[in-house]
MARZA-103350 format. One record per residue: x, y, z of N, C-alpha, C, O, CB in turn; residue number from 1. Coordinates in pm, 1 decimal. Glycine has a CB too. Layout:
MARZA-103350
n_px, n_py, n_pz, ca_px, ca_py, ca_pz, c_px, c_py, c_pz, o_px, o_py, o_pz, cb_px, cb_py, cb_pz, nr
X, Y, Z, X, Y, Z, X, Y, Z, X, Y, Z, X, Y, Z, NUM .
...
This chain:
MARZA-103350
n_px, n_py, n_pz, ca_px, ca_py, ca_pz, c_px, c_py, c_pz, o_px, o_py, o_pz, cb_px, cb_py, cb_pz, nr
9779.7, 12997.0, 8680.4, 9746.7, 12925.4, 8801.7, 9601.3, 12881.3, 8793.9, 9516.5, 12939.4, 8726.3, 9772.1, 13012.8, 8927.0, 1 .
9581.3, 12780.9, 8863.8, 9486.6, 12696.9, 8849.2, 9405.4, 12665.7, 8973.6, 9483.8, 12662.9, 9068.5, 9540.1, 12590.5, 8796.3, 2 .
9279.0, 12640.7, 9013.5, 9221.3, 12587.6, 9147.6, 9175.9, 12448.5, 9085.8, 9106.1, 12433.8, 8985.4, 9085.4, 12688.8, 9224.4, 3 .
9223.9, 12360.9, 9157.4, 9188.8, 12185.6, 9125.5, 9119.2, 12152.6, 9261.4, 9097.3, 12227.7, 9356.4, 9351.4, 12063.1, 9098.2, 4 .
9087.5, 12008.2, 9243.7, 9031.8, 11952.0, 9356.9, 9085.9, 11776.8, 9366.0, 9055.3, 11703.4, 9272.0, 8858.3, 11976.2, 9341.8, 5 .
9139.8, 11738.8, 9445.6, 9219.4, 11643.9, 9399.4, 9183.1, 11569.1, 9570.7, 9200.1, 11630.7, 9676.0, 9399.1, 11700.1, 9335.2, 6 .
9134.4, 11434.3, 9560.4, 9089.8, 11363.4, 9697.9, 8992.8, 11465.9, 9777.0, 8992.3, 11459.3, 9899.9, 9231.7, 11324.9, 9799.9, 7 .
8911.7, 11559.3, 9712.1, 8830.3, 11615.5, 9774.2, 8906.5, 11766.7, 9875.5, 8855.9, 11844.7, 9956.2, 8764.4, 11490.1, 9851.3, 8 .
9056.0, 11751.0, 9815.5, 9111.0, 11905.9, 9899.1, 9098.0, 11981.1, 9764.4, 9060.6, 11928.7, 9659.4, 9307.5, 11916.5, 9983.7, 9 .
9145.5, 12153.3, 9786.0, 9152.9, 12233.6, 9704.5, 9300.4, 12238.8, 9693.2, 9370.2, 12285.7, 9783.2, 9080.1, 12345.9, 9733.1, 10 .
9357.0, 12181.8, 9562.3, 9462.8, 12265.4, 9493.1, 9516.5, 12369.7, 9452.4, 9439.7, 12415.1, 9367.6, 9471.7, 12253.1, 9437.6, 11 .
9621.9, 12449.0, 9464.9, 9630.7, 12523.8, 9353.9, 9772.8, 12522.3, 9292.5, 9880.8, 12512.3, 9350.7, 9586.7, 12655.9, 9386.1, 12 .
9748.9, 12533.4, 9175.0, 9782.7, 12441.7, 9072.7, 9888.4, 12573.9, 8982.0, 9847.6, 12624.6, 8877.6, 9617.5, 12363.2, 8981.1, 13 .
10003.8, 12606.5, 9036.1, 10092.0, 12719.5, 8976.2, 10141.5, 12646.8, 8826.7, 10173.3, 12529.6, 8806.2, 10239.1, 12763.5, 9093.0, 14 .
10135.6, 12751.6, 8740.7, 10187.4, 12690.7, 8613.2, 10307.4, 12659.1, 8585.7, 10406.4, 12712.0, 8636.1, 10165.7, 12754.0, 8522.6, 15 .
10307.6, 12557.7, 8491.8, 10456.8, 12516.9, 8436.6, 10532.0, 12603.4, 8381.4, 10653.6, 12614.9, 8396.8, 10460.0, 12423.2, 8342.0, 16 .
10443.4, 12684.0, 8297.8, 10541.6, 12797.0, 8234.4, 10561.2, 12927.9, 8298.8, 10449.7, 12973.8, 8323.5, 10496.0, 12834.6, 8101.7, 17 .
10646.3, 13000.9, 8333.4, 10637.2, 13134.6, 8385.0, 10804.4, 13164.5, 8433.3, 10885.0, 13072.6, 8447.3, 10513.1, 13141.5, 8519.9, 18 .
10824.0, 13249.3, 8446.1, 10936.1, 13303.4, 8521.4, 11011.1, 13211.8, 8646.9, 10966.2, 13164.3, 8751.2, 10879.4, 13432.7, 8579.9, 19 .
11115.2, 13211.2, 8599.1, 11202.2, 13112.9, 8739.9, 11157.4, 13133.2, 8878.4, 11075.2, 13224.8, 8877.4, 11371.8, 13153.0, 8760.4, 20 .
11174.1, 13091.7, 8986.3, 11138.7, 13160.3, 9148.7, 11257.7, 13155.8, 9214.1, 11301.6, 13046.6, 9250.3, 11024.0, 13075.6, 9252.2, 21 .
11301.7, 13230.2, 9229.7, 11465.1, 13224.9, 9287.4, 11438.6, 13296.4, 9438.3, 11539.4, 13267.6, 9502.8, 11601.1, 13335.7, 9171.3, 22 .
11359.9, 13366.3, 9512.9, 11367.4, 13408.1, 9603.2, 11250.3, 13392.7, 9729.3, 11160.5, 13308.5, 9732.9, 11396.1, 13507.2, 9558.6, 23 .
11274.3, 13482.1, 9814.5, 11171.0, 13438.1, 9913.3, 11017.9, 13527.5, 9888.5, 10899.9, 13506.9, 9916.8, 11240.2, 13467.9, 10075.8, 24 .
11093.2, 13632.9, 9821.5, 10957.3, 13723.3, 9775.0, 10883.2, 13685.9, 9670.9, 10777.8, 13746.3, 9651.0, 10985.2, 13857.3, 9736.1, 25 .
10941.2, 13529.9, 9543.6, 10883.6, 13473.2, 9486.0, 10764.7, 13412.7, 9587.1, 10643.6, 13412.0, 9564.8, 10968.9, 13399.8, 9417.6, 26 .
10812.8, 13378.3, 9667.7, 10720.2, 13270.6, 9739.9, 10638.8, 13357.4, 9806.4, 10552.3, 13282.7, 9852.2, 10789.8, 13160.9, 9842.8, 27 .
10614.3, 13460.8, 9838.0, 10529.0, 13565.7, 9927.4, 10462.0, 13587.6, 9829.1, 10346.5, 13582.1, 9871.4, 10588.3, 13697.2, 10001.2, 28 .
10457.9, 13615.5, 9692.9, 10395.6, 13636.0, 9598.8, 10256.9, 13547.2, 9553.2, 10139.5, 13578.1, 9533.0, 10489.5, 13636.1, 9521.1, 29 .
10338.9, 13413.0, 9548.0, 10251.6, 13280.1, 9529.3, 10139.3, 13268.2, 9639.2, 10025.6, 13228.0, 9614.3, 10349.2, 13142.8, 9540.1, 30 .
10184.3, 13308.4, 9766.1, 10071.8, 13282.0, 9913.5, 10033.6, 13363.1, 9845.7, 9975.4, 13305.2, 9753.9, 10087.7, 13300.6, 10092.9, 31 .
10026.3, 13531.6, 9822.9, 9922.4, 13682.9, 9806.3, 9847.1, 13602.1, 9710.6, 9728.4, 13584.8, 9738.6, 9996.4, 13863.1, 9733.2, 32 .
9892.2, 13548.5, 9602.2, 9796.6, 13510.1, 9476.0, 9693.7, 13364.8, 9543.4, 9613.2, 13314.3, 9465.2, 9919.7, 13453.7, 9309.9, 33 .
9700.1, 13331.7, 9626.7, 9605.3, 13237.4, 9678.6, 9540.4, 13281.1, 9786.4, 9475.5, 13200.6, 9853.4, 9659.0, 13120.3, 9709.7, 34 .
9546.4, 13406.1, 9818.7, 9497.1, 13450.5, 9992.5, 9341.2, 13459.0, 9966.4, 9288.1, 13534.8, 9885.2, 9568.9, 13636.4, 10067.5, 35 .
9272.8, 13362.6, 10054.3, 9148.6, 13394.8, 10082.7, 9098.0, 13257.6, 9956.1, 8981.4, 13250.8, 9917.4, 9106.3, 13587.3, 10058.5, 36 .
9170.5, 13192.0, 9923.1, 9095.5, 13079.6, 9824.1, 9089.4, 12971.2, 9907.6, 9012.3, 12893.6, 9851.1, 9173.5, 13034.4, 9679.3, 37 .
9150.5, 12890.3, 10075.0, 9162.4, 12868.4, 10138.4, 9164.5, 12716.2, 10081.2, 9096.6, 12626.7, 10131.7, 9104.5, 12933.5, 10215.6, 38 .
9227.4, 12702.6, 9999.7, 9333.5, 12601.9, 9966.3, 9417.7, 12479.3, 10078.6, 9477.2, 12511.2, 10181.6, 9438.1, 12696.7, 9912.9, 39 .
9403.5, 12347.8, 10029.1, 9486.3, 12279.5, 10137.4, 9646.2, 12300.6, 10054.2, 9729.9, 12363.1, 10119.5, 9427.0, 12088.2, 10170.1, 40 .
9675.3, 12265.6, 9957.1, 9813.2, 12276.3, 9895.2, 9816.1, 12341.3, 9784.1, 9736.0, 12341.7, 9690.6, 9873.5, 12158.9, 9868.0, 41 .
9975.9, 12431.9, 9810.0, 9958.9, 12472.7, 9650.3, 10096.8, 12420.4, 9589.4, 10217.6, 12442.2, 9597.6, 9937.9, 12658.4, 9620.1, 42 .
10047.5, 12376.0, 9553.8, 10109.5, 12282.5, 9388.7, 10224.1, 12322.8, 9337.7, 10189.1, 12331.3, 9220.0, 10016.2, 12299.5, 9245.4, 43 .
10348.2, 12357.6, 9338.7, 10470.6, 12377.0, 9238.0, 10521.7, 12318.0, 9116.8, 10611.9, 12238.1, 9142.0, 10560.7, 12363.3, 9294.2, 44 .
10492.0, 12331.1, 8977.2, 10588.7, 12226.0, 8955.8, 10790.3, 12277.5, 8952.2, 10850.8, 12382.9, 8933.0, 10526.0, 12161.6, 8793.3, 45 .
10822.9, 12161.3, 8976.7, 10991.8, 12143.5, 9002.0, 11064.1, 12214.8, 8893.1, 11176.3, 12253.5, 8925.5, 11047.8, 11977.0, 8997.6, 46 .
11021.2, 12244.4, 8756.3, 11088.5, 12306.9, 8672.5, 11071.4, 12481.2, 8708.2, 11157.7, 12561.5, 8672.8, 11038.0, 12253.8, 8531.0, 47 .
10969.1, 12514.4, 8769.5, 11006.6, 12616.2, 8800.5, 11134.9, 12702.2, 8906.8, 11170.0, 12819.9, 8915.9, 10911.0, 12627.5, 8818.0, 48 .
11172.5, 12588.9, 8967.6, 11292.6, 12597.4, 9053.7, 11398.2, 12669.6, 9019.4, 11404.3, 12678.1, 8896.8, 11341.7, 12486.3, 9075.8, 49 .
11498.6, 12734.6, 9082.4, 11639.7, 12757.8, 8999.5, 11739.5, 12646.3, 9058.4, 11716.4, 12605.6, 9172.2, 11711.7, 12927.8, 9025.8, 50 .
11838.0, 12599.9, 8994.4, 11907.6, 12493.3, 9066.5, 11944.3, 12565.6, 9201.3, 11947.0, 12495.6, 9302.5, 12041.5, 12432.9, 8982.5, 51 .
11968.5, 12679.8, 9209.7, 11998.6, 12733.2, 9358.3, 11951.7, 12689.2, 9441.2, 12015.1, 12667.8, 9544.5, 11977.1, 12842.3, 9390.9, 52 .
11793.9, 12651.8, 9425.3, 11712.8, 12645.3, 9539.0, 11753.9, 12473.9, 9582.8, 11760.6, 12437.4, 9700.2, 11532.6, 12686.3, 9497.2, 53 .
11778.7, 12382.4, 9464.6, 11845.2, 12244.2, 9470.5, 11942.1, 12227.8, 9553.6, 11952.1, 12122.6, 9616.8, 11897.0, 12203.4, 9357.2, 54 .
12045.7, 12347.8, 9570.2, 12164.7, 12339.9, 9612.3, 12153.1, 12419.2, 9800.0, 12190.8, 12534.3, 9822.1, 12266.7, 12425.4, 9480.3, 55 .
12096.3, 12329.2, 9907.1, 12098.1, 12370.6, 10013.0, 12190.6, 12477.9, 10065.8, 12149.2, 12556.8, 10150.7, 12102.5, 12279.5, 10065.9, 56 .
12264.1, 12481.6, 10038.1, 12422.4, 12537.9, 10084.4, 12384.2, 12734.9, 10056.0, 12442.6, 12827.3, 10112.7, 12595.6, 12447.6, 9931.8, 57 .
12278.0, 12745.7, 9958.9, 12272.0, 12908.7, 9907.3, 12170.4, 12906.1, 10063.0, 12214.3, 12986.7, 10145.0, 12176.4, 12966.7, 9697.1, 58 .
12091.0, 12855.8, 10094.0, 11950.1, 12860.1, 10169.3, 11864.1, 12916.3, 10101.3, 11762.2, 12931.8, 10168.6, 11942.9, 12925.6, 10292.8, 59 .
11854.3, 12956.7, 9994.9, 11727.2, 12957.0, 9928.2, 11601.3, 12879.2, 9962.9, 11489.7, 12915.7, 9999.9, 11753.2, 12924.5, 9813.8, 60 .
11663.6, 12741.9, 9935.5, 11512.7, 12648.4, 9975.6, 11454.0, 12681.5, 10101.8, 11331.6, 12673.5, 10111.9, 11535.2, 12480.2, 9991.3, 61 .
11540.2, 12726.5, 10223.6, 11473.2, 12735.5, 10405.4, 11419.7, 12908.0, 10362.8, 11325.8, 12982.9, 10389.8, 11649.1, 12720.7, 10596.3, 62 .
11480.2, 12909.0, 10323.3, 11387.1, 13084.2, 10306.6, 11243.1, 13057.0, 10214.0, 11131.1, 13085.4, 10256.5, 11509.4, 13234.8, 10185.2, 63 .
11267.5, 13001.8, 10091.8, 11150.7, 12979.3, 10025.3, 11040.8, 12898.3, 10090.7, 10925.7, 12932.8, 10063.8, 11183.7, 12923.3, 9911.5, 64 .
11056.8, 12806.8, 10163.5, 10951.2, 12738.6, 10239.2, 10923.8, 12763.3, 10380.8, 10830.4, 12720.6, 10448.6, 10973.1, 12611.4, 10231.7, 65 .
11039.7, 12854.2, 10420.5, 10997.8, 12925.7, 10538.0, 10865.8, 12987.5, 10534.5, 10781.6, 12965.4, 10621.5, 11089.1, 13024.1, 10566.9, 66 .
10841.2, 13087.4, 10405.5, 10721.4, 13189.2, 10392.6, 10611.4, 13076.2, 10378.2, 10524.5, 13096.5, 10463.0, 10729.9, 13309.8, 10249.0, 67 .
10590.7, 12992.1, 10320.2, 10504.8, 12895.6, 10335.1, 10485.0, 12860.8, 10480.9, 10369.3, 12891.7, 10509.3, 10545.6, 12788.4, 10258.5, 68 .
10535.9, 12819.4, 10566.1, 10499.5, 12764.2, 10729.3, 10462.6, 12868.2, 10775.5, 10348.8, 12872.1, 10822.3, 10612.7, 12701.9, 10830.9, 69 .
10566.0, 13015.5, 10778.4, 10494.6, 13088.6, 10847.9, 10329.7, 13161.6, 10836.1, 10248.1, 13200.2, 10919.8, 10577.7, 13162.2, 10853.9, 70 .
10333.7, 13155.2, 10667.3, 10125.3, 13171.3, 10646.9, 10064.8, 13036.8, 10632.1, 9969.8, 13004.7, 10560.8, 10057.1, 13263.9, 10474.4, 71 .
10139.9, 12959.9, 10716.1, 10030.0, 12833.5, 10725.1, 10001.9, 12762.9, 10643.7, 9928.9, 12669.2, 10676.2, 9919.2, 12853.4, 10749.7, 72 .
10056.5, 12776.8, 10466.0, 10045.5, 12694.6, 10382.4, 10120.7, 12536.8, 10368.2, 10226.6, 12510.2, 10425.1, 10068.8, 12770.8, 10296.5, 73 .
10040.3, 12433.8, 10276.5, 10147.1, 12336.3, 10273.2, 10199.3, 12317.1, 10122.5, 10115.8, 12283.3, 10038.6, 10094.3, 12198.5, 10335.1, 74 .
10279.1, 12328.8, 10099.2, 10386.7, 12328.8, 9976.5, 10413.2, 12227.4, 9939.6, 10477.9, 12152.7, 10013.0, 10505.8, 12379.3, 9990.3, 75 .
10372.7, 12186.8, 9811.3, 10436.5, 12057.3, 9728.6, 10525.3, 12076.0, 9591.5, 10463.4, 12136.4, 9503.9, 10312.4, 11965.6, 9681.8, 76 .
10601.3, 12053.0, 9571.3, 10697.8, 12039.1, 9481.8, 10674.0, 11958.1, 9401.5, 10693.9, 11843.3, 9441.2, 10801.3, 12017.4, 9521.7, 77 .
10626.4, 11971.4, 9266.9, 10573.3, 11866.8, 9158.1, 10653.7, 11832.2, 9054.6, 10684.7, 11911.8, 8966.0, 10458.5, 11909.0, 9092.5, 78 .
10691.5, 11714.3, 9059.4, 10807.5, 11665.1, 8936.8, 10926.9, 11616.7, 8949.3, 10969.7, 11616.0, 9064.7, 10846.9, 11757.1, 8858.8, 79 .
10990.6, 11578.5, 8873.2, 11092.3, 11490.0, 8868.5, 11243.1, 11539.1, 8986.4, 11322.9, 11603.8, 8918.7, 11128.0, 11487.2, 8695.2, 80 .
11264.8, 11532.2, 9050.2, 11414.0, 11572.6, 9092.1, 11523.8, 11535.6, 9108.4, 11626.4, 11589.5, 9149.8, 11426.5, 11603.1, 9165.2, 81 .
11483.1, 11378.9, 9052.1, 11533.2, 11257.0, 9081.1, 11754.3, 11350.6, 9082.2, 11820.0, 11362.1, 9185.7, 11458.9, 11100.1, 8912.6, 82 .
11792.7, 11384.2, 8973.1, 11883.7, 11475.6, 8921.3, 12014.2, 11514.8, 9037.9, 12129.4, 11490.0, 9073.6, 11791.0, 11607.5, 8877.6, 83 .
11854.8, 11620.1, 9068.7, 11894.8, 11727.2, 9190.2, 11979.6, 11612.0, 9327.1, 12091.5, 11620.3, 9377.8, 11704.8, 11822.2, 9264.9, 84 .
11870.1, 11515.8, 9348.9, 11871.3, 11435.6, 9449.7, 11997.9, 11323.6, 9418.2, 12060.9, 11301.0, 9521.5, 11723.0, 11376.1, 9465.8, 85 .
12031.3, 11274.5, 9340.2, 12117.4, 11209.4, 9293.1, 12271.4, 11293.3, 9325.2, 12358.6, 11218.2, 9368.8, 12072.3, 11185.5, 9148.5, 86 .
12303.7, 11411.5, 9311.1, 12397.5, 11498.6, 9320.3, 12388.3, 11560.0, 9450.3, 12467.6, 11653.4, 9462.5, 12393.1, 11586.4, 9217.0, 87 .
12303.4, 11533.0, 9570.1, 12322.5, 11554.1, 9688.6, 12271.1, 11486.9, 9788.8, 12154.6, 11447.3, 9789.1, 12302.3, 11649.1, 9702.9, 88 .
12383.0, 11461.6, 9915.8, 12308.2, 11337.0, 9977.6, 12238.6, 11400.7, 10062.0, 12154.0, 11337.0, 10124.8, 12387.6, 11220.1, 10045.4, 89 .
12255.9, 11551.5, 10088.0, 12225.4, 11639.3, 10223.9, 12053.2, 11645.4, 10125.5, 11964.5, 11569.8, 10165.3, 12356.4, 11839.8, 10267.3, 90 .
12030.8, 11718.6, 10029.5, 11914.0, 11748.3, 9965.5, 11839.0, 11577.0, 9975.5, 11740.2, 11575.1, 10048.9, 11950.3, 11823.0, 9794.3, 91 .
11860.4, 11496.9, 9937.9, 11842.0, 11362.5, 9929.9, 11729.7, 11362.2, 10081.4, 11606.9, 11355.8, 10077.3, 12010.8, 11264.9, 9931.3, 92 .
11810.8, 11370.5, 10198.9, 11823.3, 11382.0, 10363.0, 11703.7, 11465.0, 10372.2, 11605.2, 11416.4, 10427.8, 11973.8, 11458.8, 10437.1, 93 .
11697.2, 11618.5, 10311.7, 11579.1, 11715.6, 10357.4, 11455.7, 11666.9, 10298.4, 11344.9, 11666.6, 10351.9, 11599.2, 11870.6, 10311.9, 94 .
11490.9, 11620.1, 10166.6, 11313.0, 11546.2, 10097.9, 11244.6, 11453.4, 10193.5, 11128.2, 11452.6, 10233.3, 11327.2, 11428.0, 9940.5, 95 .
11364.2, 11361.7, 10224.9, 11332.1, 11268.6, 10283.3, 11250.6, 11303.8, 10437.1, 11148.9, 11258.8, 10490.0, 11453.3, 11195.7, 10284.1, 96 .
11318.2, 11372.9, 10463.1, 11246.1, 11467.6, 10638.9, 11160.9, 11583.6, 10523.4, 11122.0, 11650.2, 10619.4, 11433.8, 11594.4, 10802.9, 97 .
11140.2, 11610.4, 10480.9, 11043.2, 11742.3, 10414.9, 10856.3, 11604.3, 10399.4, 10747.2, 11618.9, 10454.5, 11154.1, 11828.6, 10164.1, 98 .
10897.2, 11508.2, 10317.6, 10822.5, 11420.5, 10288.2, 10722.6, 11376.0, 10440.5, 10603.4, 11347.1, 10450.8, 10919.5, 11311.4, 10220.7, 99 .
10810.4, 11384.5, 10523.2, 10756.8, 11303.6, 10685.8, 10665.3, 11402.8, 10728.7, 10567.7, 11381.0, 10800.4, 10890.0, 11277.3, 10829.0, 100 .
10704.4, 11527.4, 10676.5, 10619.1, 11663.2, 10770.2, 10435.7, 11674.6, 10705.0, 10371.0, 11584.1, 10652.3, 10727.6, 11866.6, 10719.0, 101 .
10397.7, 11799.6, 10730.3, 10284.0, 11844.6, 10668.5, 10286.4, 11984.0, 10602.5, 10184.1, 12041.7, 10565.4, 10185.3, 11839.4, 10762.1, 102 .
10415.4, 12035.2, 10590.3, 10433.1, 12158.9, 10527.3, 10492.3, 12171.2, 10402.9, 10466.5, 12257.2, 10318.8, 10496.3, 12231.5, 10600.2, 103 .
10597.2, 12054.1, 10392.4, 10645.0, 12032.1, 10209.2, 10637.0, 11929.9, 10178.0, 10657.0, 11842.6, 10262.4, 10781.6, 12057.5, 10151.4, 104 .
10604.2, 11893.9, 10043.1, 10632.2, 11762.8, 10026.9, 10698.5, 11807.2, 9898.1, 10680.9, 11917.4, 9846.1, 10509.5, 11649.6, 10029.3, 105 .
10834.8, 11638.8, 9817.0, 10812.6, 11667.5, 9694.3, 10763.0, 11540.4, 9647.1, 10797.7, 11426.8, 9679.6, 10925.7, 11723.1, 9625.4, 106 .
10662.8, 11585.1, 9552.7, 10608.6, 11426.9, 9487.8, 10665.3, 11412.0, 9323.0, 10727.9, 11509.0, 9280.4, 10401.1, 11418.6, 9483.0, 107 .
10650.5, 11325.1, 9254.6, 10656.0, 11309.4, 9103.5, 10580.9, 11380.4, 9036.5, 10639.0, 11436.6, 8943.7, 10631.2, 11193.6, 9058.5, 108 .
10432.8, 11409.4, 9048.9, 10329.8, 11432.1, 8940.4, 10141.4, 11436.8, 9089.4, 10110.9, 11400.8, 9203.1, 10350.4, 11233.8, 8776.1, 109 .
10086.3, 11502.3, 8977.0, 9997.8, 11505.4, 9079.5, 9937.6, 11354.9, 9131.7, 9908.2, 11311.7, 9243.2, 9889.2, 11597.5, 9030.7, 110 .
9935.1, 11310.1, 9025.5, 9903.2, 11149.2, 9074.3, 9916.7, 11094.7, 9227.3, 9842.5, 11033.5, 9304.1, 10005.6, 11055.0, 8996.5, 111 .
10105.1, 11170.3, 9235.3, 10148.9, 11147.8, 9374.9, 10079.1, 11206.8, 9476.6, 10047.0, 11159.5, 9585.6, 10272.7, 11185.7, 9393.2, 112 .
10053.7, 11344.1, 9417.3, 10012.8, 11422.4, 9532.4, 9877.9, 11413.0, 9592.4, 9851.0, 11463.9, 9701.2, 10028.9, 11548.2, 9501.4, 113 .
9770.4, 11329.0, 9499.8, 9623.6, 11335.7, 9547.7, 9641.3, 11182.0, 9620.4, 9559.9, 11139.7, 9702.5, 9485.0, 11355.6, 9404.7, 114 .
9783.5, 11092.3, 9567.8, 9760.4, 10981.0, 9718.6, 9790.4, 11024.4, 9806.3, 9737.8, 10984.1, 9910.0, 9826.1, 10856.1, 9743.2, 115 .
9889.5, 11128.6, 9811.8, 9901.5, 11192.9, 9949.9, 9844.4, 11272.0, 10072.9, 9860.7, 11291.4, 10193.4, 9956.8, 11241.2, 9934.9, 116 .
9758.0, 11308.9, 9952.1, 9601.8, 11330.1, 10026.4, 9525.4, 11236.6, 10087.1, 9416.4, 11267.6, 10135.2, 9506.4, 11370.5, 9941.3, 117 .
């Protein structure tokens, strides 16, 4: 993991390589490892996902980004999903409302994410 600075916010920047995140205590993990760096977003990339979390229907994803809203973080999802999104119109539907909010976004690449800043 990484601290970036991208449009003048603080990133943080979870690595590409590491262990899948399949749960909600993945994601409680990720906030503990940023507590007190006071970060505007922290960074995911999309390959760390399990398709579970792709597939609305387990709720994985509302649990995993639940722990994010409730400590106040905002969550971005980095990378391609095009896939995921193609094979569901409901997932398609939540990006699309996830994108409108200030608590998840998913973008392509950081590129996306510092215009989104």
């Amino acid at each position: 993991m990484s601290l970036q600075i991208l449009n003048g916010a603080r990133i943080w920047l979870c690595d590409a390589q590491g262990a899948a995140l399949s749960s909600g205590r993945d994601a409680t993990d990720i906030i503990g490892d940023t507590w007190g760096t006071e970060v505007a977003v922290i960074a995911l990339p999309a390959s760390r996902l399990t398709d579970e979390f792709f597939d609305l229907r387990t709720r994985l994803a509302g649990e995993f980004v639940q722990k994010f809203v409730n400590y106040g973080q905002t969550l971005a999802i980095v990378g391609d999903i095009s896939a995921h999104i193609a094979a569901s119109t409901a997932l398609r539907d939540f990006v699309t409302e996830s994108n409108r909010g200030r608590h998840l976004w998913f973008v392509d690449d950081l590129e996306a994410l510092a215009a989104r800043l």
